[in-house]
N, C-alpha and C positions, 0 to 999 in steps of 0.2 A: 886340745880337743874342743869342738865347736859345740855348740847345746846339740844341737840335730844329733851329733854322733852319740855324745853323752846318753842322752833318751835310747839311740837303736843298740846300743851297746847293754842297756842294762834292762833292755825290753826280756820280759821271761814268762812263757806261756802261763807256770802256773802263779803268775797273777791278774790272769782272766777267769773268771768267773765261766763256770761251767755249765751250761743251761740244764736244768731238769730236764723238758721238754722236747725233742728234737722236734715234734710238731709245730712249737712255735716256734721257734727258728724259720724253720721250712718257709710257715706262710707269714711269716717277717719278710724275708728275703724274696719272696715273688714279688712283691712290691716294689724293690730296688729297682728302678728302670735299666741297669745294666743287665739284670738276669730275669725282668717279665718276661713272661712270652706270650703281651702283646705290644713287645715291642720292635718293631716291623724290621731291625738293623741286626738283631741277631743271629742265634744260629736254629732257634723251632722254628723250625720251618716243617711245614706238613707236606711239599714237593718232596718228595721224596725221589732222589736222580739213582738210574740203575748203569751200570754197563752198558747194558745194550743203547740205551739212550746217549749214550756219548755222541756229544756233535749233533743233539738236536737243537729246535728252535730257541731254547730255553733255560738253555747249561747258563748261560752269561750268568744268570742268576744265583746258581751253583760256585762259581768260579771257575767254569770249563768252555774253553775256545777252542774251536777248529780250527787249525789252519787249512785255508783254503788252497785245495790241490793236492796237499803234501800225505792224504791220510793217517794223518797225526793230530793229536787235541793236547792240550796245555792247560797247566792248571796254578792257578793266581791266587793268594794269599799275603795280606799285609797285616801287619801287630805292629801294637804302641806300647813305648812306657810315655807316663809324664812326672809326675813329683819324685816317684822312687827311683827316678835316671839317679839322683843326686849322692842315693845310699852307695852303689857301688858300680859306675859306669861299664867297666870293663863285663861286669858279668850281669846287666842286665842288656847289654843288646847279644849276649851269650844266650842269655834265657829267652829272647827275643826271635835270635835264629834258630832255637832249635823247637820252639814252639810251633817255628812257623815253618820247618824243614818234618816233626812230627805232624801235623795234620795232614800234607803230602801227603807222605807214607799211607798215613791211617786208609785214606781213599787207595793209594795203589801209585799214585803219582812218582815221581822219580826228579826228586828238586834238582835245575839246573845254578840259575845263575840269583843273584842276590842285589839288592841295591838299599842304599840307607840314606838317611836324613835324617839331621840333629839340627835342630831349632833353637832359639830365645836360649842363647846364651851370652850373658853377658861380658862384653868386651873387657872393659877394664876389671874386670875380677880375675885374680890368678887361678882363684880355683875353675872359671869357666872355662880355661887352657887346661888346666889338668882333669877336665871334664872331657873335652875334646877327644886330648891323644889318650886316655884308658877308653874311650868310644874305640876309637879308632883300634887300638891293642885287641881288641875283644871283638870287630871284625873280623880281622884277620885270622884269631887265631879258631873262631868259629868257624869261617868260612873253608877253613884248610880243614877242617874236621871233618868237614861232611861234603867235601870235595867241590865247593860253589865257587863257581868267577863271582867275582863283584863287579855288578855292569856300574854302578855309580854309587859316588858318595860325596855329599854337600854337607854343607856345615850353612848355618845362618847366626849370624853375631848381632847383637843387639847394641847399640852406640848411644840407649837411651833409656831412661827413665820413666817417660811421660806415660807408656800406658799401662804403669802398676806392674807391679810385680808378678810376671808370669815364670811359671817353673820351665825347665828345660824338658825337652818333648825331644822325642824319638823314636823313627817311623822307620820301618823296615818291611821292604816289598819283597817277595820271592814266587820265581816260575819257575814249571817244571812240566817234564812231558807224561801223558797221561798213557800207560802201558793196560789197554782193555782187557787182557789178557788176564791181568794181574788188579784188577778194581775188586771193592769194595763201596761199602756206605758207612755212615754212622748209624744207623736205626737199626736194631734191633730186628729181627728177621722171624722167628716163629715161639711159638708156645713153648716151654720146657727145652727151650735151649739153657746151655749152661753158660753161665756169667764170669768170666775170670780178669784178675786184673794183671797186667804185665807191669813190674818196678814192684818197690817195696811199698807199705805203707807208711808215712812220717806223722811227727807229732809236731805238724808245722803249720801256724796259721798264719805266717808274716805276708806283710800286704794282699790278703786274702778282700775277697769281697763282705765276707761273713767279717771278718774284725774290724772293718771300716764302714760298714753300714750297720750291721746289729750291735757293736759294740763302740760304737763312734772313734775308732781310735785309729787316725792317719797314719802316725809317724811308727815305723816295725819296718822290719830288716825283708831282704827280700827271700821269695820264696828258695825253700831249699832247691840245691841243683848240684849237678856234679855234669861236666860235660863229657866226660867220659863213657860215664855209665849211661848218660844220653845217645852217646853213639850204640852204643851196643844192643842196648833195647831196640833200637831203631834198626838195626840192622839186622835185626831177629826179624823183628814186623816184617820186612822184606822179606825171608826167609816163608813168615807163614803164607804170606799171600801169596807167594810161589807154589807154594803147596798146596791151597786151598785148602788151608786147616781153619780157617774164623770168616762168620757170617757176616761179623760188622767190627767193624775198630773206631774208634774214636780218640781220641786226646784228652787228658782229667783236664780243663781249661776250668773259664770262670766259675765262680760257683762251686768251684769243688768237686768231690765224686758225686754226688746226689745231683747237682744240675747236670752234669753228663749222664748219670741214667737218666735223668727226665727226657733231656736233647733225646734220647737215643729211641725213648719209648712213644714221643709224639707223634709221630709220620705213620704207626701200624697201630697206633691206641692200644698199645700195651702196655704190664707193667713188669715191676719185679720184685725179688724177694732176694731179701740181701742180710747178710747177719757180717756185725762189724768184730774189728778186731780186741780182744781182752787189753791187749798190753798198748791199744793208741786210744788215746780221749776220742771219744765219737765224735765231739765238734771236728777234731783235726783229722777225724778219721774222712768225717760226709763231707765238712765245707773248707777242710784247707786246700791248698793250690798249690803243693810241691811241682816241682817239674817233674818228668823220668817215669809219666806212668799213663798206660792205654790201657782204655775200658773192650774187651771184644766178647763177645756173643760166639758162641760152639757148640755144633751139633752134636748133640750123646755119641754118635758114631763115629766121629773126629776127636774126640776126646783124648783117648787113651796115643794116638800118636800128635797132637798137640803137644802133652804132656812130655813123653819123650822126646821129643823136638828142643822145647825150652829146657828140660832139664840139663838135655844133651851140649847145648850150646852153655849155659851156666847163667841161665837170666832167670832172676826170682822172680815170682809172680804166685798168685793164691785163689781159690776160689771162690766168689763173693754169693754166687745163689745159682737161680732160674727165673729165664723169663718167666710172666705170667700172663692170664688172658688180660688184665688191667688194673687187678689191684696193686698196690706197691706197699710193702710190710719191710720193717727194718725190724731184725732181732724179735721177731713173734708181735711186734706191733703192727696192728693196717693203719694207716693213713687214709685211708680212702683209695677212689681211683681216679687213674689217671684223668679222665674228663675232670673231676675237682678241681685239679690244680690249675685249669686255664676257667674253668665256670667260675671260680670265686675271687677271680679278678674284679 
């Protein structure tokens, strides 16, 4: 067993310290230039794109192209690993495609085809061969999951030394056609809608952004995943936005559930009121990054066949709150409101 393994092996949450505060956490992590939002590459964006706008001047920006003639639009989305490729190849470009076959969906999108890139791996190491083909394993057996062609796959081998030691990095691109019909957004949509989360929730903070920037600690297993249960949730999501049962859906991505309510609440300056779970530690509950789980927004009147919908199909999911006009309160706490969190940058 290498030290690398040794460490992710005997990684266990409750030897992380468990903040009092989820306030300072909070405005810890706005800091992290991967989850500021003002940081110009992410996902607060205050453009907020509707349906109807599909195929205007300004989707590029979005990730939405029209094809010219065809009255069709397509939708583009690429994710990385880089250090954690190393924890368990096969099932991070697993978590890779279904991260980036879940945002699809969340929009309304309908993933087609898939393409990868594996970089800086080194030639004469055996393990960057069995790096390769568990890449490659985990492809494939993604891609037949969730029914994608693989339009390409490259590999890049490194024959040298000289420019230091770079981790292996893994780039996965995926398009898909954009069904108007069946769209949404991530934002958050009106006052006293109700909040619910589709997946369970985990007591998981492996290579989270929150244990690698607030707690300095790189080396942790990757996030929880089951691809399975990945399809299924996902395949419900298509099911709601067939029905127009949810105002908005999103993906728990970086940051955790807390930056996805933020994502969700920037674009209409609202907030929300959210109470966490007894039996998951709040940090893993607000800032871990399991896979298998959508944030959506539902109108009181959509509610009660929501409800029987997911139950009906057997995908867990629970109620987290309601919109608010801007303040955001976890478990009877305010934080402030949402203008805070981008003024005290």
């Amino acid at each position: 067993m290498t030290e690398q393994e040794s460490v992710l092996t005997s990684f266990n949450i409750d030897d992380i310290t468990e903040p009092e505060s989820i306030g300072d956490v909070v405005f810890s992590l706005m800091v992290n230039p991967n989850l500021s939002t003002i940081n110009y590459f992410n996902d607060f964006s205050e453009l907020a794109i509707t349906p109807d706008s599909v195929g205007g001047d300004d989707n590029e920006e979005n990730n939405i192209f029209e094809l010219t003639g065809a009255g069709q639009s397509m939708f583009m989305t690429t994710h990385a690993f880089h250090h954690h490729l190393e924890n368990d190849p096969q099932k991070a470009i697993e978590i890779l495609i279904s991260r980036a076959a879940r945002k699809m969906l969340c929009f309304g999108a309908i993933p087609q085809v898939v393409s990868a890139f594996l970089y800086h791996i080194n030639f004469a190491d055996p393990r960057g061969h069995l790096i390769a083909s568990a890449a490659r394993r985990g492809l494939e057996r993604a891609a037949c999951t969730f029914h994608l062609k693989v339009t390409d796959r490259k590999i890049r081998f490194d024959h040298f030394s000289g420019h230091g030691p770079v981790p292996p990095t893994l780039i996965v691109s995926m398009m898909g056609l954009v069904d108007k019909e069946h769209t949404t957004t991530h934002e958050f949509k009106s006052k006293g809608n109700n909040i619910f989360m589709i997946g369970k929730p985990s007591e998981d903070i492996g290579a989270s952004e929150y244990l690698e920037f607030y707690h300095g600690i790189s080396d942790s297993p990757l996030p929880e995943f089951d691809l399975e249960r990945e399809a299924a949730i996902q395949k419900a999501l298509a099911g709601l936005h067939e029905l127009k049962l949810v105002s908005s859906a999103s993906p728990v991505g970086k940051g955790g559930l807390f930056f996805t309510l933020l994502r969700a609440s920037f674009p209409q300056s609202l907030g929300f009121d959210i109470t966490t779970v007894a039996e998951v530690r709040r940090d893993a509950f607000l800032f871990g990054e399991a896979m298998g789980r959508i944030l959506v927004d539902v109108e009181p009147d959509k509610e009660d066949d929501f409800v029987d919908f997911l139950s009906g199909m057997g995908i867990p999911f629970f109620m987290l709150g309601h919109v608010t006009r801007g303040e955001i309160r976890i478990d009877d706490v305010s934080l402030g409101f949402i203008d805070k969190m981008s003024a005290s940058l």
